[in-house]
C-alpha positions, 0 to 999 in steps of 0.5 A: 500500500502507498503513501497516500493510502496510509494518509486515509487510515489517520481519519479515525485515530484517537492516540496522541503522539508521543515525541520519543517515538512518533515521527513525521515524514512528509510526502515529496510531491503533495506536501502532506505529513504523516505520524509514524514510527519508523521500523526499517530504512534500508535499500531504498525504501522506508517501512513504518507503522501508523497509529492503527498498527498498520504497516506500510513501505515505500521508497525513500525518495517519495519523502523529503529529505528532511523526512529521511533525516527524522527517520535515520535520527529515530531509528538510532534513538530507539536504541535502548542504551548502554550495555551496562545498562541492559544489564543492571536492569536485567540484574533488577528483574532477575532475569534477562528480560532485554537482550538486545539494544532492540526495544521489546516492541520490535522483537519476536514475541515468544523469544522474549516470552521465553527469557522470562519463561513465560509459555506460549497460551494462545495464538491466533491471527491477531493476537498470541498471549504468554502466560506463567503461574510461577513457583514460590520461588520465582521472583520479578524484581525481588517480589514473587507474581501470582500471575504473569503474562506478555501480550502479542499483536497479529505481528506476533510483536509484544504490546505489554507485560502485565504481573500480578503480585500480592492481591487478596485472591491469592493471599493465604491461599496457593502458596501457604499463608502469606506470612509462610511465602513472605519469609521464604522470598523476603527473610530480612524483611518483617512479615506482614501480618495482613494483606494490606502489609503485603501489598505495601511490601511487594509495592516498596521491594519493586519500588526500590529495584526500580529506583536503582536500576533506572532513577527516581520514577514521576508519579502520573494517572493511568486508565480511563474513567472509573479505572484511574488510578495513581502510579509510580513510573519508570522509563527505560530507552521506550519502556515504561514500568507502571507500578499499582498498588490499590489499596486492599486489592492488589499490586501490579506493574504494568511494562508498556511502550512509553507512547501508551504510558505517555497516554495514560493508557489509554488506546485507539478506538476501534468504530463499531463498522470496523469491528463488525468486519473485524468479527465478521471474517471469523465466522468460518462455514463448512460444507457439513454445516458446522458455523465457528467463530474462529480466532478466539484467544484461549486464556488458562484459568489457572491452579485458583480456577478463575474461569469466569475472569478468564471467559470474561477476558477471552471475550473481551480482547476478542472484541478488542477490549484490553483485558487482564484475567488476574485484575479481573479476578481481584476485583470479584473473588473474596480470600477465601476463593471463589468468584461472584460472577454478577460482580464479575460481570459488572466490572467488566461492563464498566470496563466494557463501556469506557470503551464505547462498547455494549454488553447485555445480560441474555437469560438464557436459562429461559432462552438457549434456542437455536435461533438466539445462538445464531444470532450472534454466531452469525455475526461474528459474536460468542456468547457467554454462557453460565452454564453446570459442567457436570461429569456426566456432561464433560464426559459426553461432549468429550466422547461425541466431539472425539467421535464426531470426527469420522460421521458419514451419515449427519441424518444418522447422527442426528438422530442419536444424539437428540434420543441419547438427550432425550434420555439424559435431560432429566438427569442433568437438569435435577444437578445443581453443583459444578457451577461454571461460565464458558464460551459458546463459539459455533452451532450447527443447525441440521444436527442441533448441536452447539459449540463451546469453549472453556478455559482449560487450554486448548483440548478444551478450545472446541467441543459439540453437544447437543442444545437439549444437553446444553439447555439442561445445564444452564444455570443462570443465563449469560452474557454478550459483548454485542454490536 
């Protein structure tokens, strides 16, 4: 694509730019400009990035001189300094996080991933995601996560590192008491006697690695309306380390581009008609009928079986809404264990609209037809389905789905598995315990079966029942990120 069809894509930027990153290149024959991060000037020819996270390359000679001299100028910035440097940072972590004078952004997602030992979640074509529970002994600039995870775009390059330290969903709970955890990973410090003691520690043990390593952060917002909060920032060459600490909740830190943090988090929205088309290319049809939203990202619940935040966040950064599992967590689990999915659920919804999205409640208990999965499915839009995942109903989905693959006859087919419901509705219906929320993904009508996803990893991303199994497992409806 040209340097006149890159000028058109600016239209529906929302970002401001930030000067460390964002150059402007003007085109030599019309005079117009344009705000880009230079990736690559080479053999004639210039390669950049606009706001939208498209990229594009044309030949130097379309641009000014003055353009190519910004180029070389920022290419050479975005060196993240010295060696010394490199390494003391890395010394802080305790890891080696920065390999290269190349910012993270710029590099292979899973090989930075794999410095910190993350492993590979999920990857589809527009996003990948490296998540790690790690063990007691695993430590992040001197304090122990609970959860890590690094996020890669359909480039397969990171766009942010998010950690989740003491938070009052893990306090007490996967690794021992927090005072037993706290002498272990910090036996020269006193030991909290609480959770907000916790918190407060792990926040100062980041905050003094921090300090050393970089200098003394600035403090500044960071995330939208009701999510605004106070932080402590660090910057590094164009990496900026964002440190949370909320009060009785959790603390946090946040690795992103400078030009987001600059922002305050905020990102680029996406127009509702672009969505629609986004979504819309998922939906992928096969000659036997089967309809399957595809490029869904698998998010691992974890050894807490958080499935509702992770259903919630598969959902939402399907439908372009950032998300993080582990703060979704925080907000509805109690010490104790457990999560309140109505509270869940009105989290997200708040986080859903500050991004001009909508959300709806679906009563599904009432309503799981054919014709309400289609609806959605159709268009592109999983559902989320509060639902009992009961043995006798995991161990049917797992051996139709299995057997489903070698059917000749759908008519046959058909007819078994709607008499094999009829007989086992009742049964189903009368078990009130394992309740559970998952992804309802795909549907086919000639068979009467429907789709679904869990967040156990990607045995579990596609499974087949039949609706009349799905309807006799319902519990309390559902929900949908709607357009």
């Amino acid at each position: 694509m040209n340097f006149k069809a890159a000028l058109s894509l600016l239209t529906a930027m929302t970002l401001p730019l930030a000067a460390s990153e964002w150059v402007e290149i003007t085109q030599r024959s019309s005079g117009k400009s344009l705000k880009v991060i230079v990736l690559a000037l080479e053999d004639g020819k210039i390669t950049f990035e606009t706001q939208k996270g498209k990229t594009f390359t044309t030949k130097s000679s379309a641009l000014t001189d003055e353009s190519i001299e910004r180029a070389q100028q920022s290419l050479s910035s975005s060196e993240e300094g010295s060696e010394e440097q490199l390494q003391a940072i890395n010394d802080a972590i305790g890891h080696q996080l920065f390999k290269s004078m190349q910012p993270l952004w710029k590099q292979d997602a899973g090989t930075v991933a794999s410095r910190v030992s993350w492993p590979l979640e999920s990857s589809s074509e527009q996003s990948s995601s490296y998540r790690y529970y790690p063990p007691k002994t695993y430590t992040f600039l001197g304090a122990h996560p609970y959860s890590a995870v690094l996020y890669g775009n359909s480039k397969e390059n990171p766009t942010h590192l998010s950690l989740v330290f003491a938070n009052k969903g893990d306090y007490g709970s996967r690794l021992g008491m927090g005072e037993d955890h706290f002498k272990k990973i910090h036996p020269n410090k006193e030991v909290p006697k609480s959770l907000e003691k916790a918190i407060q520690l792990d926040a100062q043990v980041i905050t003094d690695a921090l300090t050393e390593a970089i200098g003394t952060p600035k403090k500044q917002y960071f995330g939208e309306k009701e999510d605004k909060r106070r932080v402590l920032r660090w910057n590094f060459g164009s990496h900026a380390f964002i440190l949370s600490e909320k009060k009785s909740e959790y603390t946090s830190l946040l690795i992103v581009p400078t030009s987001v943090a600059d922002n305050q988090g905020k990102v680029a929205f996406v127009k509702d008609a672009e969505l629609r088309s986004i979504v819309a290319d998922n939906v992928e049809r096969s000659d036997n009928g089967d309809t399957v939203i595809k490029n869904i990202p698998m998010v691992d619940q974890g050894p807490k079986g958080y499935c509702a935040p992770a259903t919630f966040e598969r959902a939402m950064r399907y439908m372009l809404v950032p998300a993080d599992m582990y703060l979704l967590a925080t907000v509805a689990t109690d010490p104790e264990g457990g999560t309140n999915t109505m509270l869940l659920a009105d989290s997200a919804k708040r986080i859903i609209r500050s991004k001009a999205r909508r959300i709806k409640d679906l009563s599904l208990e009432k309503d799981l037809k054919m014709r309400k999965v289609k609806q959605f499915i159709d268009k592109g839009v999983p559902i989320l389905w509060q639902m009992r995942s009961l043995k006798e109903y995991n161990d049917l989905a797992n051996k139709r789905t299995s057997e489903r693959e070698e059917i000749e006859d759908y008519a046959v087919w058909s007819q078994t598995i709607s008499a094999e419901a009829e007989q086992i509705v009742d049964r189903l219906q009368t078990n009130d315990s394992n309740h559970h929320i998952c992804l309802i993904i795909g549907y086919n009508e000639a068979t009467n079966e429907i789709a679904v996803s869990d967040s156990w990893g990607p045995r579990y991303a596609l499974r087949w029942v039949h609706i009349d199994i799905a309807q006799a497992v319902t519990s309390r409806g559902g929900f949908v990120i709607d357009l």
